[in-house]
VEXGU-303922 format. One record per residue (C-alpha): residue number from 1; x, y, z; chain. Coordinates in pm, 1 decimal. Last residue first. Layout:
N
k;east;north;up;c
NUM;X;Y;Z;A
...
***
This chain:
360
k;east;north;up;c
360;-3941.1;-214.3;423.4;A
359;-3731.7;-453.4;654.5;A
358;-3433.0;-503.6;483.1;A
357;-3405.1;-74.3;429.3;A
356;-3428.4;-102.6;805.3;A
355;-3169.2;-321.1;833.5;A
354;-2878.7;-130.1;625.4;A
353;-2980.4;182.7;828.2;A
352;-2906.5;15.1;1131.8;A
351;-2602.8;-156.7;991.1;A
350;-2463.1;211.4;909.2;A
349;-2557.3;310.1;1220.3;A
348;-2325.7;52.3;1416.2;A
347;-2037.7;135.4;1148.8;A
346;-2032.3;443.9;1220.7;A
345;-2032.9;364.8;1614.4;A
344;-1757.8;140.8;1579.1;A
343;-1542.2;365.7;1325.4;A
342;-1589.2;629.7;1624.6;A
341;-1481.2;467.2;1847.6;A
340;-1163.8;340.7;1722.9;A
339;-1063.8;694.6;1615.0;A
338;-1110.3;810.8;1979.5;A
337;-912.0;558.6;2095.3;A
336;-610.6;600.4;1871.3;A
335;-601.9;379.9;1543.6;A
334;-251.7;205.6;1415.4;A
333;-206.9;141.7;1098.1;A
332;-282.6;-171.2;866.0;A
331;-282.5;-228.8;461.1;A
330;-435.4;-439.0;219.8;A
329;-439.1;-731.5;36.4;A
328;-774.2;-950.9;84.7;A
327;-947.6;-1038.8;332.9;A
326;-1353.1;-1120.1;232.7;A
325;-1505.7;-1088.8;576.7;A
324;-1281.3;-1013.6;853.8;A
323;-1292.4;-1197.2;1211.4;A
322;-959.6;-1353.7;1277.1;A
321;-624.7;-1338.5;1019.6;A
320;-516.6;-1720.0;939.8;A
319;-189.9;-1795.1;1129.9;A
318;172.6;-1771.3;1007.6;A
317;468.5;-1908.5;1300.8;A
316;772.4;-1793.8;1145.7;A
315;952.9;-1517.4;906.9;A
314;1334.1;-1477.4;1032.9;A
313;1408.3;-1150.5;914.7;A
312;1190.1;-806.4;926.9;A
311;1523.2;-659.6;1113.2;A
310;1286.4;-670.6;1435.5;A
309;1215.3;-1017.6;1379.1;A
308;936.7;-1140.6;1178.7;A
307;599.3;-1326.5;1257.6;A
306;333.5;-1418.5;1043.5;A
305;9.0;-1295.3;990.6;A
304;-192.8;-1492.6;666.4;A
303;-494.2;-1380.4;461.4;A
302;-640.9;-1768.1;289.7;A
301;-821.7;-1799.5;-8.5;A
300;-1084.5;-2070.5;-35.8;A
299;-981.1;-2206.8;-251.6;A
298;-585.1;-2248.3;-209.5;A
297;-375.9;-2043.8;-463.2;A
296;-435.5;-1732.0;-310.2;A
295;-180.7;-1661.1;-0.9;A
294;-271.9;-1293.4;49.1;A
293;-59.6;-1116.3;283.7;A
292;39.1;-991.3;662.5;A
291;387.2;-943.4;785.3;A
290;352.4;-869.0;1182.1;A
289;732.3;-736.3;1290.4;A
288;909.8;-721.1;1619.4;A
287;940.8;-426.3;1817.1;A
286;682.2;-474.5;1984.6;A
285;480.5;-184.4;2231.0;A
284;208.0;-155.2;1986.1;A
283;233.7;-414.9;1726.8;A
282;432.7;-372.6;1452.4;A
281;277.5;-354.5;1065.9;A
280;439.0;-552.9;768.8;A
279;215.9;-588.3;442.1;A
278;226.4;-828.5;196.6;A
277;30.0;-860.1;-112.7;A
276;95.1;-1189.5;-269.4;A
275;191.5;-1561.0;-196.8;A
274;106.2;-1847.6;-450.8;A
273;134.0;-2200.3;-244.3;A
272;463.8;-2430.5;-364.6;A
271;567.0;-2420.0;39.4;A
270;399.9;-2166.1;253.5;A
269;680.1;-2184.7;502.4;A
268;943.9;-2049.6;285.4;A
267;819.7;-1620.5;349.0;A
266;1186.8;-1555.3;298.7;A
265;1543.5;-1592.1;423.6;A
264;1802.8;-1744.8;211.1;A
263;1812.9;-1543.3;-90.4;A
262;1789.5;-1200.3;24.3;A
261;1690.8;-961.1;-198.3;A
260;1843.0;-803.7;-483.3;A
259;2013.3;-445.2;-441.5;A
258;1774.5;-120.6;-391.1;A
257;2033.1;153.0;-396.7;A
256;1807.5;382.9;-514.0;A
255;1489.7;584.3;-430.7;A
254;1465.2;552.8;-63.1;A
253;1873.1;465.9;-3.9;A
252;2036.5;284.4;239.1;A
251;1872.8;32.9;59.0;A
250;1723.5;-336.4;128.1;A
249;1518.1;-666.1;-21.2;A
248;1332.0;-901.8;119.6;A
247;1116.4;-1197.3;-78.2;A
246;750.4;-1303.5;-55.8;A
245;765.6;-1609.2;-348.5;A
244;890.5;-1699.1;-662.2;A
243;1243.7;-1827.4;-759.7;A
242;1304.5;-1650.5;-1090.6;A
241;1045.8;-1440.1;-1195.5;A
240;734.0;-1351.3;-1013.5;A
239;914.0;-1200.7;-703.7;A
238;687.0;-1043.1;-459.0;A
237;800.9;-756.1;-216.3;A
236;876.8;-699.2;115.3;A
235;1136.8;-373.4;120.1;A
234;1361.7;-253.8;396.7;A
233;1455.8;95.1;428.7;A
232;1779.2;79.9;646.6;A
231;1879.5;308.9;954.6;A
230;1881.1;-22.9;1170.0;A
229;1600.9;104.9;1369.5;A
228;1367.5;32.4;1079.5;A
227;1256.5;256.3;769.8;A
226;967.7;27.1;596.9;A
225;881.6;-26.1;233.2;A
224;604.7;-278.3;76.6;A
223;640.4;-376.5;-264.3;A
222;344.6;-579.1;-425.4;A
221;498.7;-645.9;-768.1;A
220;819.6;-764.1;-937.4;A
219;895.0;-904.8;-1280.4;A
218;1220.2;-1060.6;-1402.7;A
217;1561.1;-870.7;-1529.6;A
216;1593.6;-703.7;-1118.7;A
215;1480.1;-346.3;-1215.1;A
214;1453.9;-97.1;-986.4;A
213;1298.2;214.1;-890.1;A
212;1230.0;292.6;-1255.4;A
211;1124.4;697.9;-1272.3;A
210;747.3;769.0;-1274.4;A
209;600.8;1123.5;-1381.2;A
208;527.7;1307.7;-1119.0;A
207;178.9;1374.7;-920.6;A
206;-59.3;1606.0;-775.4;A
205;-361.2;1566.8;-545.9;A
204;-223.5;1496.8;-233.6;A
203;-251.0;1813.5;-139.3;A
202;132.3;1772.0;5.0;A
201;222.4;1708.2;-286.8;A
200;288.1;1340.8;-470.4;A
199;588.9;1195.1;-593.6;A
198;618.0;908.4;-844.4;A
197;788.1;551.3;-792.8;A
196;889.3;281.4;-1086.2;A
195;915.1;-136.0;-1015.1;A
194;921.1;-316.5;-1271.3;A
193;613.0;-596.4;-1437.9;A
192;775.8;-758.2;-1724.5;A
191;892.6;-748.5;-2105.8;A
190;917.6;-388.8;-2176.3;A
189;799.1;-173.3;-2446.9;A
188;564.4;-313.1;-2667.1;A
187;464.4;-454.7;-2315.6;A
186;352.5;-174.0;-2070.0;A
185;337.4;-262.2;-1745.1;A
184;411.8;-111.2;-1435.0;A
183;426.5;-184.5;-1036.5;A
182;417.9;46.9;-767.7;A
181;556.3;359.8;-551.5;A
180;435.4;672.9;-445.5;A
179;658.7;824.0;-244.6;A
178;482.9;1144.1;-73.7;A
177;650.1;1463.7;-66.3;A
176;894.8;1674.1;179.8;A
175;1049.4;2026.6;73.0;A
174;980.8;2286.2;-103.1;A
173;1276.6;2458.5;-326.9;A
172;995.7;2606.5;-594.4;A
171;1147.1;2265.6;-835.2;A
170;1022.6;2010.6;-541.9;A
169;1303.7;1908.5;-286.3;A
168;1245.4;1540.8;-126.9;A
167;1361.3;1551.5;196.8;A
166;1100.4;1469.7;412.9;A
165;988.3;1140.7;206.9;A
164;596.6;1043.3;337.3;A
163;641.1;643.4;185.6;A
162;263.3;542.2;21.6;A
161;164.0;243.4;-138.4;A
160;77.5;165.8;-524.4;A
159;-46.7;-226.5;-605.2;A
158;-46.4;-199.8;-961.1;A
157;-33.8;5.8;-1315.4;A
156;-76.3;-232.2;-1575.9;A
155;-138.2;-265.3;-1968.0;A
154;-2.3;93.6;-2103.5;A
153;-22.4;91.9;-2487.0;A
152;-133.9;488.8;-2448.6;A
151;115.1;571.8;-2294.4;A
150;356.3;559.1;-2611.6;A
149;739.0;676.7;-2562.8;A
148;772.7;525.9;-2241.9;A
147;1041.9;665.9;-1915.8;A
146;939.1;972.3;-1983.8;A
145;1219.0;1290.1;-1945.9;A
144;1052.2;1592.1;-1783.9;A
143;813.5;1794.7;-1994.9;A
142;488.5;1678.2;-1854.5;A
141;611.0;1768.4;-1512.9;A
140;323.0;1790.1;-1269.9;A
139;155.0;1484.8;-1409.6;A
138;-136.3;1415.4;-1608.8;A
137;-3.6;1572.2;-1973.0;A
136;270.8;1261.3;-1931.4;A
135;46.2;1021.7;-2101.7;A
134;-319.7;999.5;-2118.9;A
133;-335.7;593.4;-2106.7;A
132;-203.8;665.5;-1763.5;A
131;-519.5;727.5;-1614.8;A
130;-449.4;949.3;-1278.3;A
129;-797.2;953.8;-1018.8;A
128;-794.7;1214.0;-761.6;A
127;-986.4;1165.9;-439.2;A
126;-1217.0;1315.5;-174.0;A
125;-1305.8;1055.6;157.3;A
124;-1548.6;1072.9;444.9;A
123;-1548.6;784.8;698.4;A
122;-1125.1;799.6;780.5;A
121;-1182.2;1117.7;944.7;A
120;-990.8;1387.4;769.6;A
119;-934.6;1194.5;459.7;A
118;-757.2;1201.7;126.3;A
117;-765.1;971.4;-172.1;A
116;-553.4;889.8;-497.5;A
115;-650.8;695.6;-727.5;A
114;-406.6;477.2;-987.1;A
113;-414.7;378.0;-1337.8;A
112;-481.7;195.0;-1689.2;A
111;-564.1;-187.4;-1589.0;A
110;-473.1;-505.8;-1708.9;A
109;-564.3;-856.0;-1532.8;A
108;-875.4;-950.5;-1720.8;A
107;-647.3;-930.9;-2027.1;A
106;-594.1;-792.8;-2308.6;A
105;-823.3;-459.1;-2200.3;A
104;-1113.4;-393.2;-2442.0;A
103;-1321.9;-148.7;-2175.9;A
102;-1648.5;-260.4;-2237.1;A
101;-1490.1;-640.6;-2254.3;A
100;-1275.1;-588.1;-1914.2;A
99;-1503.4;-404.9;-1699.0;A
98;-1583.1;-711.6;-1525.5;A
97;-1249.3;-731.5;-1315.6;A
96;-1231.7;-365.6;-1252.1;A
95;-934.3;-179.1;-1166.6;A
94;-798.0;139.8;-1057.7;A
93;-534.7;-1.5;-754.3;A
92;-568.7;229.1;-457.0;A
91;-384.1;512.1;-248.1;A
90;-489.5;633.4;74.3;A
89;-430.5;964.5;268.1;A
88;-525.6;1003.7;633.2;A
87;-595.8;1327.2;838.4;A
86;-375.1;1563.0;1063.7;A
85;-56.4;1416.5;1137.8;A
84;188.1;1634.8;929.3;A
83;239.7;1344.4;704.4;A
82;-82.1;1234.6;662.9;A
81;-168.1;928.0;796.2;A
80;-152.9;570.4;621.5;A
79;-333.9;361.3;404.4;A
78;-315.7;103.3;124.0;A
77;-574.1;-21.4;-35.2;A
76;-500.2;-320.7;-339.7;A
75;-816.2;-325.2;-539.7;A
74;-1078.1;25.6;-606.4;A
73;-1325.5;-82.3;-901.7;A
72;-1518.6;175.1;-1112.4;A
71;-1309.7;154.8;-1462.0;A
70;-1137.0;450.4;-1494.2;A
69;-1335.8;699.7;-1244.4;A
68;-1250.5;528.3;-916.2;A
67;-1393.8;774.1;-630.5;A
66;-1714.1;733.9;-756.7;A
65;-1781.9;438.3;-898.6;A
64;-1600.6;257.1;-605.8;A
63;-1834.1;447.7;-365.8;A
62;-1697.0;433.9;9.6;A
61;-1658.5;207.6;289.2;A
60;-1760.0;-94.4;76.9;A
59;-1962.8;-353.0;281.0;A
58;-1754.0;-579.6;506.9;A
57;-2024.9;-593.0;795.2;A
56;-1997.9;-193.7;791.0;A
55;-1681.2;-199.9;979.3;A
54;-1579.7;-559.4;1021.5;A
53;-1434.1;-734.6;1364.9;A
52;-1081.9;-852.4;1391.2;A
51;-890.3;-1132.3;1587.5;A
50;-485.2;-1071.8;1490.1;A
49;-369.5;-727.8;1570.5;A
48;-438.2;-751.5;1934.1;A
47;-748.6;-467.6;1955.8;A
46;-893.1;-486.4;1610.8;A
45;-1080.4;-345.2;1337.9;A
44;-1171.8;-425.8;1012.6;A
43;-1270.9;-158.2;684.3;A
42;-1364.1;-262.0;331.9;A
41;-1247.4;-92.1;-43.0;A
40;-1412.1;-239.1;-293.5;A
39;-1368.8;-485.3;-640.4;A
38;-1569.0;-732.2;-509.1;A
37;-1640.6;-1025.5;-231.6;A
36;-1246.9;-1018.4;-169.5;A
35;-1237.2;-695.7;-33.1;A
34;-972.4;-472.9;-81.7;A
33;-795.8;-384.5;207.4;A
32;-813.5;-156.0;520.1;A
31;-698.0;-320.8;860.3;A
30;-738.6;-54.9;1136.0;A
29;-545.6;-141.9;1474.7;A
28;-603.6;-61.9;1817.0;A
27;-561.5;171.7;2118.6;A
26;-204.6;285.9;2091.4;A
25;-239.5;544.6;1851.8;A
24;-6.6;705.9;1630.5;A
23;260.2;601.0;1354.9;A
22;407.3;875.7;1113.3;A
21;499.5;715.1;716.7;A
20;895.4;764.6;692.7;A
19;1170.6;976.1;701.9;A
18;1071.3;1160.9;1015.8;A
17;1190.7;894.1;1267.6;A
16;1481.9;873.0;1126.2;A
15;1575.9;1219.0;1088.5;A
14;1527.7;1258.9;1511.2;A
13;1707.4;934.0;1550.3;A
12;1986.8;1114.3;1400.2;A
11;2002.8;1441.2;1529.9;A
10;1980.4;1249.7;1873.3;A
9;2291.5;1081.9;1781.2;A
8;2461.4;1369.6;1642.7;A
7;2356.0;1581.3;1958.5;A
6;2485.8;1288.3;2217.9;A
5;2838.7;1206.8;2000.3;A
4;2899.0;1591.9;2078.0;A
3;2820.9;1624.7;2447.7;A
2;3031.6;1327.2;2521.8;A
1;3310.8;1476.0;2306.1;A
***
């Protein structure tokens, strides 16, 4: 019996650490976000998780034209590692402030799609860029059942992150995908921002239609999902209808099961101040949770860390993030050694070259 309850146990932590994004590294942490300066992609690193120093002086780590073919502007980052270990992927928010009169969106505020992006050494980066205006003939299963019946009035598609899902069976019987999850909007069909998810393949370069993750009856954006000892997947996530603010939310279930958050236990320490773009990252050898985001009603802006338990419960003691230029939401992971070094010494040559140009 002894022998028994051991294998389903270790069967068990063996699935749940699997089902969800892989952490490595035990050197320092990567913050990659959006940069508040513009509508780019920027790089800070750290030792503690808290006092940072910027990769390139806070200069965009790649080409927002290039790798953002909509409208030119990359918002929202959010990174992890592969799922087999080997390389990064990254997933961004298509969207340009200033492109909203050449473009004729509604609204400063609207945008058309996602990009997706793949790494091997977190300096040089390939991507795939999905506008939904196209409809369903830009996913892997044009033919599946759509959850609009026009695309093409599409006003929002926001804030996607990445969950690496194991068991997730394609139709050739493959398994494992990435969860791509976010926020949509299109009005002549619904009244608020909900919650839908896609599937990516392992190429990272391919993509389902969206199904509705959730829907609450009042708008929701900037989900973040964990998997945490307690078996549960455990979503941050902003509520912009009813009581506002950073709420939790949880599911025995990746996909479904997602029942209303919690009402009594929340990001409450920020007051009446506007709260977005949270991100929860543990510190190496800690249990306990980090929960980083974007309070922006105050001018200037100001990135908060605060402290959760190891259920992500009981938020407390938020500081102002150390060292970054322009923090904005983003994302964190965990860098080895070698990665660490060699994001310094990029960036060190990249300021050299930055300098000289000065200088002629």
């Amino acid at each position: 019996m002894k022998q028994l309850f051991c294998s389903a146990l270790l069967a068990i932590c063996t699935m749940t650490a699997s089902a969800q994004n892989i952490q490595k590294g035990d050197y320092g942490y990567l913050y990659c976000h959006m940069s508040d300066r513009g509508q780019w992609t920027a790089y800070a690193i750290s030792r503690d998780g808290y006092n940072y120093e910027d990769i390139i002086e806070g200069r965009p780590i790649m080409n927002p034209k290039e790798h953002a073919r909509i409208e030119g502007g990359q918002r929202d980052a959010y990174i992890t590692r592969a799922y087999n270990g080997k390389g990064f992927v990254m997933v961004t928010t298509d969207m340009n402030n200033s492109m909203t009169k050449k473009l004729g969106k509604q609204s400063d505020w609207d945008n058309y799609g996602i990009d997706l992006l793949k790494s091997d050494d977190l300096i040089h980066w390939t991507s795939v860029s999905f506008d939904y205006r196209k409809g369903t003939s830009i996913f892997m299963n044009p033919t599946a059942e759509s959850v609009y019946k026009d695309w093409s009035t599409i006003n929002r598609v926001w804030a996607p992150q990445i969950f690496w899902d194991p068991d997730y069976v394609w139709e050739n019987g493959e398994k494992g995908g990435y969860m791509i999850y976010y926020s949509m909007l299109n009005r002549p069909e619904e009244g608020y921002d909900r919650m839908y998810y896609s599937y990516a393949d392992k190429s990272f370069t391919k993509l389902t239609q969206p199904k509705l993750l959730f829907d609450w009856g009042y708008a929701t954006i900037d989900a973040d999902i964990n998997l945490l000892a307690d078996g549960k997947y455990h979503m941050l996530i902003k509520k912009e209808g009813g009581q506002k603010g950073i709420f939790t939310a949880t599911s025995d279930h990746l996909t479904s099961g997602w029942g209303e958050p919690v009402a009594d236990d929340y990001v409450s320490f920020e007051g009446k101040k506007n709260c977005e773009g949270s991100s929860a990252f543990q510190l190496i050898g800690d249990k306990t949770w980090r929960v980083a985001y974007i309070q922006y009603s105050d001018n200037p802006k100001h990135y908060r860390i605060c402290e959760a338990d190891e259920n992500l419960r009981n938020f407390k003691n938020p500081v102002d993030i150390k060292g970054v230029t322009g923090p904005q939401h983003g994302s964190f992971i965990r860098l080895t050694k070698k990665e660490y070094k060699r994001l310094k010494k990029w960036s060190d040559k990249e300021n050299e070259k930055a300098k000289a140009k000065t200088r002629q």
